[in-house]
C-alpha positions as CSV (number, residue, x, y, z in Angstrom):
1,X,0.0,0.0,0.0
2,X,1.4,3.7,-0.8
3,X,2.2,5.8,2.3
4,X,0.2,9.1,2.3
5,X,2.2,12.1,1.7
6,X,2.8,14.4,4.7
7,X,2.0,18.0,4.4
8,X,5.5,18.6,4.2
9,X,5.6,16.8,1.0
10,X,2.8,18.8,-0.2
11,X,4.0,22.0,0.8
12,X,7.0,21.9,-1.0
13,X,5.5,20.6,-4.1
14,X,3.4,23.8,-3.9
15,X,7.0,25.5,-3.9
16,X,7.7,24.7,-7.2
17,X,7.8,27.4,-10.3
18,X,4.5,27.2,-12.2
19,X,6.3,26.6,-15.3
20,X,7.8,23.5,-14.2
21,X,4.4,22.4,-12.8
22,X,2.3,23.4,-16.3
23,X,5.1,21.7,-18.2
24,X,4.7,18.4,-16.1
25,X,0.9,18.6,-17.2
26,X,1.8,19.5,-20.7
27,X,4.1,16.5,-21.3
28,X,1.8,14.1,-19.8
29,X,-1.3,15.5,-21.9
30,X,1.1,15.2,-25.2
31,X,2.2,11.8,-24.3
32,X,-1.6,10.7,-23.1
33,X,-2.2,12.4,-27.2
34,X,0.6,10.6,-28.6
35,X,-0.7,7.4,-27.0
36,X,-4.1,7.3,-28.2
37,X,-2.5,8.3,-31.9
38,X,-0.6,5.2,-32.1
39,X,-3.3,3.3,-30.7
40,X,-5.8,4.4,-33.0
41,X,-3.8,4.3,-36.3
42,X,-2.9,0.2,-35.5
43,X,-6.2,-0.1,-35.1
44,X,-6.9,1.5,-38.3
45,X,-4.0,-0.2,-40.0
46,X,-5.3,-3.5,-39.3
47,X,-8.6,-2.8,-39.9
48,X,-7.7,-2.0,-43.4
49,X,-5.5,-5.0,-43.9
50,X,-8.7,-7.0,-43.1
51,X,-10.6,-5.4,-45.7
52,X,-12.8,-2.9,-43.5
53,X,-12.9,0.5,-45.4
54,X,-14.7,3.7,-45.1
55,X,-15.3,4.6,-48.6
């Protein structure tokens, strides 16, 4: 089981520069993107190889 953070731990996370905080947020958002990309276009790739088109 994970140990709860103690305020401390909180408090200096709070510390932190916003910057570095909104670029932790951007670079999981653009890898959470990049993710679903790759999972979509295999999809799509071997949906085509089995024949399924949109057109």
């Amino acid at each position: 089981m994970a140990a709860k953070h103690s305020l401390r731990d909180i408090e200096e996370a709070e510390k932190k520069p916003l910057w570095q905080r909104l670029g932790w947020l951007a670079l999981i958002w653009v890898g959470s993107v990049g993710a679903l990309f790759i999972v979509a276009s295999l999809m799509r790739l071997f949906m085509n190889a089995a024949g399924l088109t949109t057109h």
